[in-house]
FIFIGU-500487 format. One record per residue: residue in one letter; y, x, z of N, C-alpha, C, O in turn. Coordinates in steps of 0.2 Angstrom, whole numbers. Last residue first. Example, Ala and Ser with C-alpha at 12.3 -4.5 7.8 and 13.67 -1.06 7.14 Angstrom:
<site resn="S" n_c2="-11" n_c1="64" n_c3="35" ca_c2="-5" ca_c1="68" ca_c3="36" c_c2="0" c_c1="64" c_c3="39" o_c2="6" o_c1="67" o_c3="40"/>
<site resn="A" n_c2="-28" n_c1="66" n_c3="39" ca_c2="-22" ca_c1="62" ca_c3="39" c_c2="-16" c_c1="66" c_c3="39" o_c2="-17" o_c1="71" o_c3="42"/>
//
This chain:
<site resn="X" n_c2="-439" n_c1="-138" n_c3="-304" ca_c2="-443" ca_c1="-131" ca_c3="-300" c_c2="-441" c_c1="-126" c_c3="-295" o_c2="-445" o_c1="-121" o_c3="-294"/>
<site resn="X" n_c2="-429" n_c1="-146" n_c3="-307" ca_c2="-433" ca_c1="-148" ca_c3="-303" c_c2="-438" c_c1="-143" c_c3="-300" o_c2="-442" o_c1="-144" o_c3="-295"/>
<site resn="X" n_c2="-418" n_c1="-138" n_c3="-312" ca_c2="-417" ca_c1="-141" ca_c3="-307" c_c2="-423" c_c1="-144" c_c3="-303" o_c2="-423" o_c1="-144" o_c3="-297"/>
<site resn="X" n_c2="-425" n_c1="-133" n_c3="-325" ca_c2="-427" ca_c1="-131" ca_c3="-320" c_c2="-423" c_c1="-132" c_c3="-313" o_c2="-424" o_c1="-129" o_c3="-308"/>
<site resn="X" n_c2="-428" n_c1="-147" n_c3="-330" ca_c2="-432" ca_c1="-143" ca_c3="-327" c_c2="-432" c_c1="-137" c_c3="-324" o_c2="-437" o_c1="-135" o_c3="-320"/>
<site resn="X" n_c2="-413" n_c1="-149" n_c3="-337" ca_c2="-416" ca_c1="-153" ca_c3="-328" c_c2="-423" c_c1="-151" c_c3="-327" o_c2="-425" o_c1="-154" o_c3="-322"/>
<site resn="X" n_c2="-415" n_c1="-139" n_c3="-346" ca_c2="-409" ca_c1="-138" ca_c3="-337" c_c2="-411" c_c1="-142" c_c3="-335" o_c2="-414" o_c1="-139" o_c3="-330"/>
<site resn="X" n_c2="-423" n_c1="-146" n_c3="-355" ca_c2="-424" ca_c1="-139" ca_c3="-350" c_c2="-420" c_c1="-138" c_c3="-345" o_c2="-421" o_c1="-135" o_c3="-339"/>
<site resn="X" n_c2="-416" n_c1="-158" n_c3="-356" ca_c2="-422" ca_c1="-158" ca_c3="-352" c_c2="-422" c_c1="-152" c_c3="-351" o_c2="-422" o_c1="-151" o_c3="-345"/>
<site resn="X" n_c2="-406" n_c1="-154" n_c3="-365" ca_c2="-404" ca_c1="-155" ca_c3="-356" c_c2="-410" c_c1="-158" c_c3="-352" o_c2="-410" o_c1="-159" o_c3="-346"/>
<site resn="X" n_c2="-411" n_c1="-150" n_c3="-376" ca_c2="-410" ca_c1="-144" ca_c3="-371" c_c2="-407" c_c1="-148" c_c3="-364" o_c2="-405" o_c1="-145" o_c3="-359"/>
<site resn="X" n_c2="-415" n_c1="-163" n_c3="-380" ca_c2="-420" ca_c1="-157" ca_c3="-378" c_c2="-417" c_c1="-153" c_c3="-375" o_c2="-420" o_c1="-151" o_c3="-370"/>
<site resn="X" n_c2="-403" n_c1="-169" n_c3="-383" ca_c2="-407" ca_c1="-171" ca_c3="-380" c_c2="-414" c_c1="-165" c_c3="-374" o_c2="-416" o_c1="-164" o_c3="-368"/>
<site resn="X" n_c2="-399" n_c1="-162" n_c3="-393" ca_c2="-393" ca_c1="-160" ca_c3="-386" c_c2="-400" c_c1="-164" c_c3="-382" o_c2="-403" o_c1="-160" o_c3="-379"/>
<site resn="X" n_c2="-406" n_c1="-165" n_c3="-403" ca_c2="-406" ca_c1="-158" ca_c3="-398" c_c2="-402" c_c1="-157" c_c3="-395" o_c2="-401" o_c1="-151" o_c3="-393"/>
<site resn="X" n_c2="-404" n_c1="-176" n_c3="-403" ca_c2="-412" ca_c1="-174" ca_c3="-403" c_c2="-411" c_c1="-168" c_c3="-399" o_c2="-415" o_c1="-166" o_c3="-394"/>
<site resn="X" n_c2="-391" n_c1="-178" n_c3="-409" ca_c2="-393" ca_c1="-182" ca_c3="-402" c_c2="-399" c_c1="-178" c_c3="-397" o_c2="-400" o_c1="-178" o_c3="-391"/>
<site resn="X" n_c2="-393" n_c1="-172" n_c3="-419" ca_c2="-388" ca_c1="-168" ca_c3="-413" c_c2="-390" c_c1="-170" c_c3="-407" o_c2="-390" o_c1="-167" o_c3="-401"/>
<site resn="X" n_c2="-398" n_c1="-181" n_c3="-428" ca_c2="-403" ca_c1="-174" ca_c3="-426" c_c2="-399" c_c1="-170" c_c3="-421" o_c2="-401" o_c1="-164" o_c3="-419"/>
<site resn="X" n_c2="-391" n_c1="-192" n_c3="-428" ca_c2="-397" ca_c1="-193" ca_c3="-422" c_c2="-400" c_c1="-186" c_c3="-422" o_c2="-403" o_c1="-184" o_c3="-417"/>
<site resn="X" n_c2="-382" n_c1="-187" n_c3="-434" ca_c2="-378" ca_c1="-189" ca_c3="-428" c_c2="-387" c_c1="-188" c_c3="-423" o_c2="-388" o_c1="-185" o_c3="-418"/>
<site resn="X" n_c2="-383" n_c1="-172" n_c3="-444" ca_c2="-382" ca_c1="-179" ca_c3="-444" c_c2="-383" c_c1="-181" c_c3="-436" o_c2="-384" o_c1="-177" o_c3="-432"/>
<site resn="X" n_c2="-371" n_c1="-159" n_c3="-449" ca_c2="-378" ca_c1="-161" ca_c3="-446" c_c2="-378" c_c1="-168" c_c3="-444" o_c2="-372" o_c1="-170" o_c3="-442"/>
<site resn="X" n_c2="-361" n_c1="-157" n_c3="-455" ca_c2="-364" ca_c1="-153" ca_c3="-457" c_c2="-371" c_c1="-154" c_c3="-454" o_c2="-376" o_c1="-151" o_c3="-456"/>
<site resn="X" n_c2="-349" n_c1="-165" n_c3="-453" ca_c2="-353" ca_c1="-169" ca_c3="-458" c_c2="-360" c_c1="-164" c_c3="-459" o_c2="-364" o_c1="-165" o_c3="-463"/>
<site resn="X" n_c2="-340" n_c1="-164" n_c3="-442" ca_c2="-339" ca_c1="-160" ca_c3="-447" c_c2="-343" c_c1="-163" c_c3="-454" o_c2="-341" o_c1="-163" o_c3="-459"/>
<site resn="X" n_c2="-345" n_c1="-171" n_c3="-431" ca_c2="-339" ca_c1="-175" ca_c3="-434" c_c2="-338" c_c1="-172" c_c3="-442" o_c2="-335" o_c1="-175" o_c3="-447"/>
<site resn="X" n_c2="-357" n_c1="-162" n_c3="-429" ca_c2="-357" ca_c1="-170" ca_c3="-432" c_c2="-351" c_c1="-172" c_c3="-436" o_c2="-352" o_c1="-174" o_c3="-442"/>
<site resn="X" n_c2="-349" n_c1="-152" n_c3="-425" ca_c2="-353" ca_c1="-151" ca_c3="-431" c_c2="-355" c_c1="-158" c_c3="-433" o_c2="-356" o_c1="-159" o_c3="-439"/>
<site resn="X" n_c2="-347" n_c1="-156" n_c3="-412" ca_c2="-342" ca_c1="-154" ca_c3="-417" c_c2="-345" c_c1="-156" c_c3="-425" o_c2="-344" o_c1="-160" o_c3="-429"/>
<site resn="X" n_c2="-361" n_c1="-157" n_c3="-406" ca_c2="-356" ca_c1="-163" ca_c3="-406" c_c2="-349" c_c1="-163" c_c3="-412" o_c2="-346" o_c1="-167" o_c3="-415"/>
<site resn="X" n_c2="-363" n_c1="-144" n_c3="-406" ca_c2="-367" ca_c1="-148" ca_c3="-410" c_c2="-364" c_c1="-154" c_c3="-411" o_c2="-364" o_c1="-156" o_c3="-417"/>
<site resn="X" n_c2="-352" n_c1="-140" n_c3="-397" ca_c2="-353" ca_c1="-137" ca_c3="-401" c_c2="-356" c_c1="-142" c_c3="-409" o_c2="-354" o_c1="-144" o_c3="-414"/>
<site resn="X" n_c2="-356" n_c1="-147" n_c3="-384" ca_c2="-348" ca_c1="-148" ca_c3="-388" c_c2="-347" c_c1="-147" c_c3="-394" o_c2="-343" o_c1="-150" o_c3="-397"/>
<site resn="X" n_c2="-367" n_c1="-141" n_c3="-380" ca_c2="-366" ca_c1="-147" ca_c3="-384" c_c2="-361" c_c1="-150" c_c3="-386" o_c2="-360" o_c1="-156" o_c3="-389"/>
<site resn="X" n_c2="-366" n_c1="-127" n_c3="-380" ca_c2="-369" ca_c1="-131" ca_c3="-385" c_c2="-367" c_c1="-138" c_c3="-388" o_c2="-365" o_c1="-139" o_c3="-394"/>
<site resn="X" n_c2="-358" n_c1="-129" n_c3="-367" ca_c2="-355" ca_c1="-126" ca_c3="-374" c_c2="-360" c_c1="-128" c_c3="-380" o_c2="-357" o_c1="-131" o_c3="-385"/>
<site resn="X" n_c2="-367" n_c1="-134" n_c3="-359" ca_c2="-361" ca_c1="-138" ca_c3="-360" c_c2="-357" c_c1="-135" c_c3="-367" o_c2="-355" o_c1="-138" o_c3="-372"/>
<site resn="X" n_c2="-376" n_c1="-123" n_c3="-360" ca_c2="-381" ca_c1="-132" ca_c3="-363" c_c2="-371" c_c1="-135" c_c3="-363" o_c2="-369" o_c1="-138" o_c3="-368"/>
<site resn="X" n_c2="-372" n_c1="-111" n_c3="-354" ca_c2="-374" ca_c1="-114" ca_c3="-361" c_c2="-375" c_c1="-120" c_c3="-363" o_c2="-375" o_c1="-122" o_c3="-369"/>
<site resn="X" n_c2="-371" n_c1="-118" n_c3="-342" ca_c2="-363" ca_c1="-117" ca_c3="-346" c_c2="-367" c_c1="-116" c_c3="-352" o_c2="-366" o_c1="-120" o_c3="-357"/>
<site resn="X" n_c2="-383" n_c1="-119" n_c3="-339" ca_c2="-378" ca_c1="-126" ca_c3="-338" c_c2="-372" c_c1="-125" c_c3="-341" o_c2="-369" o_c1="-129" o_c3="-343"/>
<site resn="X" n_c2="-388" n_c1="-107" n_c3="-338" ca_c2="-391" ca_c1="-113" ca_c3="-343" c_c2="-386" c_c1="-120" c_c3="-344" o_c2="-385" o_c1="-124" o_c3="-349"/>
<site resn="X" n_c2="-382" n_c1="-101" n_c3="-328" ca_c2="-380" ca_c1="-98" ca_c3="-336" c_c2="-383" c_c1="-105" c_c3="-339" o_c2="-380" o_c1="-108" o_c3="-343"/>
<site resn="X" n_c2="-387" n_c1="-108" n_c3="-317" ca_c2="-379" ca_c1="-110" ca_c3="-319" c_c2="-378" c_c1="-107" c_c3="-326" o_c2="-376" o_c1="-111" o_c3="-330"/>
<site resn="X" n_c2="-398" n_c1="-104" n_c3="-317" ca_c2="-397" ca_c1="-114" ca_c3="-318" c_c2="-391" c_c1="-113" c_c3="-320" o_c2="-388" o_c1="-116" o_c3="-325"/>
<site resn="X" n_c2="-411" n_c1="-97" n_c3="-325" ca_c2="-403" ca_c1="-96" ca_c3="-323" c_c2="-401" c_c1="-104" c_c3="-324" o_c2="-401" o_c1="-108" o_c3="-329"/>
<site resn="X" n_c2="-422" n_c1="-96" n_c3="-327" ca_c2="-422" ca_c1="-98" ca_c3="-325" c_c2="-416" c_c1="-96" c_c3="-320" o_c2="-416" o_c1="-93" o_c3="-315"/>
<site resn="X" n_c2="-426" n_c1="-88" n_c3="-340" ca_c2="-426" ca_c1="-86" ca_c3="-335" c_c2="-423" c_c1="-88" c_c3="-328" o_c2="-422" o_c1="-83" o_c3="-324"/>
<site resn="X" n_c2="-427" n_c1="-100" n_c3="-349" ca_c2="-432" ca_c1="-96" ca_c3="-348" c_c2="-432" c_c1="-91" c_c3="-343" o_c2="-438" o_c1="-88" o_c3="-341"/>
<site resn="X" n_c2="-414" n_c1="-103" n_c3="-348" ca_c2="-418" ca_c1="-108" ca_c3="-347" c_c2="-426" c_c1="-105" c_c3="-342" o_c2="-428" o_c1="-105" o_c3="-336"/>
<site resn="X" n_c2="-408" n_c1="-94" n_c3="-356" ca_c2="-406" ca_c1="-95" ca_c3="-348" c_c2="-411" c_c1="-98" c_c3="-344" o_c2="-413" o_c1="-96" o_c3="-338"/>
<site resn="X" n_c2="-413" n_c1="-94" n_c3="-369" ca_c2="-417" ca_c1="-89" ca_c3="-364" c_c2="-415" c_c1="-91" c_c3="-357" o_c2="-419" o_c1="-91" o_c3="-352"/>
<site resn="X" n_c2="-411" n_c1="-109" n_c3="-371" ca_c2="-417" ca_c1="-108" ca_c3="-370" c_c2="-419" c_c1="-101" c_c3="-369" o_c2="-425" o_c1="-100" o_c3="-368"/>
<site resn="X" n_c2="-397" n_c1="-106" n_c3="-372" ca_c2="-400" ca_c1="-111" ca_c3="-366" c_c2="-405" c_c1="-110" c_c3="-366" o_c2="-406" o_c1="-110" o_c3="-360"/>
<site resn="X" n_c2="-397" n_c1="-96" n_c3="-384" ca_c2="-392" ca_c1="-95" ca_c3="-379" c_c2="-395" c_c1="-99" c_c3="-372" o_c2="-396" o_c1="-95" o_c3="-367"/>
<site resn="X" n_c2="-403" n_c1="-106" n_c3="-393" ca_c2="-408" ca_c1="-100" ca_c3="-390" c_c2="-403" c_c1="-98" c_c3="-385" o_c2="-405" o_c1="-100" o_c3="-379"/>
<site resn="X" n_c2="-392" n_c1="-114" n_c3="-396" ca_c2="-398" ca_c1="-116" ca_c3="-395" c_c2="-402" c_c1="-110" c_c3="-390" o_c2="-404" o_c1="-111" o_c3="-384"/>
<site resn="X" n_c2="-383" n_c1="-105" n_c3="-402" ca_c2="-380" ca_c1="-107" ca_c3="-395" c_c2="-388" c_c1="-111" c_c3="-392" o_c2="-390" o_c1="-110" o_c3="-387"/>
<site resn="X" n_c2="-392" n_c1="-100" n_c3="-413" ca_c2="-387" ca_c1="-96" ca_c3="-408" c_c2="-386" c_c1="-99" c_c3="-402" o_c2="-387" o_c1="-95" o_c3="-397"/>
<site resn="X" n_c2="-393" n_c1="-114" n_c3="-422" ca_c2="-399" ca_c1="-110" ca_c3="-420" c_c2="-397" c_c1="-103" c_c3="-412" o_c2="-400" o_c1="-103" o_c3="-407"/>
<site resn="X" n_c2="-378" n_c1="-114" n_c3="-423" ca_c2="-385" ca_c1="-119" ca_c3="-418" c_c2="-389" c_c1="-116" c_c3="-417" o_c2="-391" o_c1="-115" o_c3="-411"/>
<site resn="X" n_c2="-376" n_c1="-104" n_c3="-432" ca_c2="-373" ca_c1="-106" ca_c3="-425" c_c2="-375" c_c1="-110" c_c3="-422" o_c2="-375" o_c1="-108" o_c3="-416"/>
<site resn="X" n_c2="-385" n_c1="-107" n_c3="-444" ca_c2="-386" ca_c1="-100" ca_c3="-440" c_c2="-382" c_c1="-100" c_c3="-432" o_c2="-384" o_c1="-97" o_c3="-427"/>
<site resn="X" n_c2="-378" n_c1="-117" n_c3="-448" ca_c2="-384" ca_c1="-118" ca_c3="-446" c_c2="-388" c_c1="-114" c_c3="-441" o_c2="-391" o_c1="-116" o_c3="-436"/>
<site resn="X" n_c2="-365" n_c1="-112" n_c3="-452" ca_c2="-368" ca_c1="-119" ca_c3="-447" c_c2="-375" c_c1="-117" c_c3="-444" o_c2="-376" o_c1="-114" o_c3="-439"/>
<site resn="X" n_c2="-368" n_c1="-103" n_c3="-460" ca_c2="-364" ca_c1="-102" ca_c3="-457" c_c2="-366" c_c1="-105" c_c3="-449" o_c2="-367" o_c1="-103" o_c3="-444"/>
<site resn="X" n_c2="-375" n_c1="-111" n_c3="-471" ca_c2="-376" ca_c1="-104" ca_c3="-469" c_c2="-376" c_c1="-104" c_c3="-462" o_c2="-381" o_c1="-104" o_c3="-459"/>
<site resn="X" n_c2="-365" n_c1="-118" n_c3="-475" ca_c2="-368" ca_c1="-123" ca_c3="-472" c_c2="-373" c_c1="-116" c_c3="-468" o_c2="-375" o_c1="-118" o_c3="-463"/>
<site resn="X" n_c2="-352" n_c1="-109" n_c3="-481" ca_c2="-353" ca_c1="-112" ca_c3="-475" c_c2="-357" c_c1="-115" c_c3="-470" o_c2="-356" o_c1="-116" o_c3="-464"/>
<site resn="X" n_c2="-363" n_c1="-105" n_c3="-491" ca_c2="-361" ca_c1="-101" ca_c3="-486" c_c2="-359" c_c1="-103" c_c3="-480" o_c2="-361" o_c1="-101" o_c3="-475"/>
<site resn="X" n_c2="-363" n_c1="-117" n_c3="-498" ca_c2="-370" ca_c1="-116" ca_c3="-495" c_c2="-367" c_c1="-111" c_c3="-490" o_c2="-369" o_c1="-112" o_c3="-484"/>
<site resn="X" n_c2="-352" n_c1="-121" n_c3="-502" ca_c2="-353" ca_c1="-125" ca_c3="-495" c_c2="-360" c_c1="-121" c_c3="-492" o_c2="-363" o_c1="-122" o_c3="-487"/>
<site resn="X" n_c2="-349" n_c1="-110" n_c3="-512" ca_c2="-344" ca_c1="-110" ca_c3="-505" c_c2="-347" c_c1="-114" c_c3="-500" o_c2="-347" o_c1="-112" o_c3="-494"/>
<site resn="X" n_c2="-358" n_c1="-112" n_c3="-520" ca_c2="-359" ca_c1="-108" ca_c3="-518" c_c2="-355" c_c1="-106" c_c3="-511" o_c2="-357" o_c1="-103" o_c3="-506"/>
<site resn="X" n_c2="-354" n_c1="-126" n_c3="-524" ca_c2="-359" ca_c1="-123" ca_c3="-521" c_c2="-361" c_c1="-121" c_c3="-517" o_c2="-363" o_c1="-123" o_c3="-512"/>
<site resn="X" n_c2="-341" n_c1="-122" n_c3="-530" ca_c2="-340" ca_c1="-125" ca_c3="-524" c_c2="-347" c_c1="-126" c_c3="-520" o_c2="-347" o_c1="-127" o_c3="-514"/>
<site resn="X" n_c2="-345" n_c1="-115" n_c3="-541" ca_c2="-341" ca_c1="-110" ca_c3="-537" c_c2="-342" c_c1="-115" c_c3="-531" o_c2="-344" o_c1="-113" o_c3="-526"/>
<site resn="X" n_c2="-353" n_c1="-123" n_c3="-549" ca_c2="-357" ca_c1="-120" ca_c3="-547" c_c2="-352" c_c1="-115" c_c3="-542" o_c2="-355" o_c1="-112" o_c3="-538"/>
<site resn="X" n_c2="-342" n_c1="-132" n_c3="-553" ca_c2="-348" ca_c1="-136" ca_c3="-547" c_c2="-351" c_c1="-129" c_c3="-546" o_c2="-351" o_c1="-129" o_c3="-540"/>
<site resn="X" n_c2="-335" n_c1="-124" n_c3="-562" ca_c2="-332" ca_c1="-125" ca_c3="-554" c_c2="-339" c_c1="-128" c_c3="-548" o_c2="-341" o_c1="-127" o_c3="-542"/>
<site resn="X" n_c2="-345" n_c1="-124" n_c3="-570" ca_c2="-344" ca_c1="-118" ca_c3="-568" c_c2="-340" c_c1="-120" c_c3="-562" o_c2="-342" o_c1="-118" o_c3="-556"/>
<site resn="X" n_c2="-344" n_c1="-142" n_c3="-576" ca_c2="-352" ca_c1="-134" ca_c3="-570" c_c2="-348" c_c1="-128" c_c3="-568" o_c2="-349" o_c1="-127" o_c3="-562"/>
<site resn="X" n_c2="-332" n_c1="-139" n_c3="-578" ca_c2="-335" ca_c1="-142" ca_c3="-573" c_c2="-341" c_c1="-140" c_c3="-571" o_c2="-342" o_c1="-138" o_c3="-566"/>
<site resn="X" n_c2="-333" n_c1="-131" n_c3="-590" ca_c2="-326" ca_c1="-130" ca_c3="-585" c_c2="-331" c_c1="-133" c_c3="-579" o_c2="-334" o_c1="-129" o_c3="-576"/>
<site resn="X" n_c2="-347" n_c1="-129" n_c3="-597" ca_c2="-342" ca_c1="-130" ca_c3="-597" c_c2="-339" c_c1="-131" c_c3="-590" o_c2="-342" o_c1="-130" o_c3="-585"/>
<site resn="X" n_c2="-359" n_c1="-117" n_c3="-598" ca_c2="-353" ca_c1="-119" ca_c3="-604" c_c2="-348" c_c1="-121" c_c3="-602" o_c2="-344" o_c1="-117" o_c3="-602"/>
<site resn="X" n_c2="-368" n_c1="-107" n_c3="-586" ca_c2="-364" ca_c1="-114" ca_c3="-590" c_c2="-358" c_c1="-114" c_c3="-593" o_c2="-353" o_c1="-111" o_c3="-592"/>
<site resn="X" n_c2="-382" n_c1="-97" n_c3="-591" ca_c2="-375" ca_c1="-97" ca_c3="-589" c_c2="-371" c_c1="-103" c_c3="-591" o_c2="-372" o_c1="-105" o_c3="-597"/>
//
């Protein structure tokens, strides 16, 4: 258990950002599968509104600090290859 004033707050703001970094993480993971069931079922319009909500989404989370710019780029990247896959099938 810690002694002083300053661990004990480090250890409460911890545990506040891990919940929120929790929070984040679990919502990409969400809006990501969102486009890759559409994808998988080859729904162009559901895939297309999910891939636009994602990537507004992921793109927020950047400015937020919660995921870095090129790992958003990566997967905005990947999921507008499966929409233009199935435009091309």
């Amino acid at each position: 258990m810690a002694h002083h004033k300053s661990t004990i707050k480090r250890i409460r703001q911890t545990a506040k950002r891990t919940e929120r970094n929790r929070y984040y993480r679990t919502r990409i993971k969400n809006i990501t599968k969102a486009v890759i069931e559409a994808a998988a079922a080859n729904d162009k319009e559901a895939a297309a509104a999910a891939f636009k909500v994602a990537n507004k989404q992921i793109h927020s989370m950047v400015s937020k600090g919660f995921i870095k710019k090129k790992t958003a780029s990566r997967k905005v990247s990947r999921l507008s290859a499966l929409v233009k896959k199935i435009d091309a099938a």
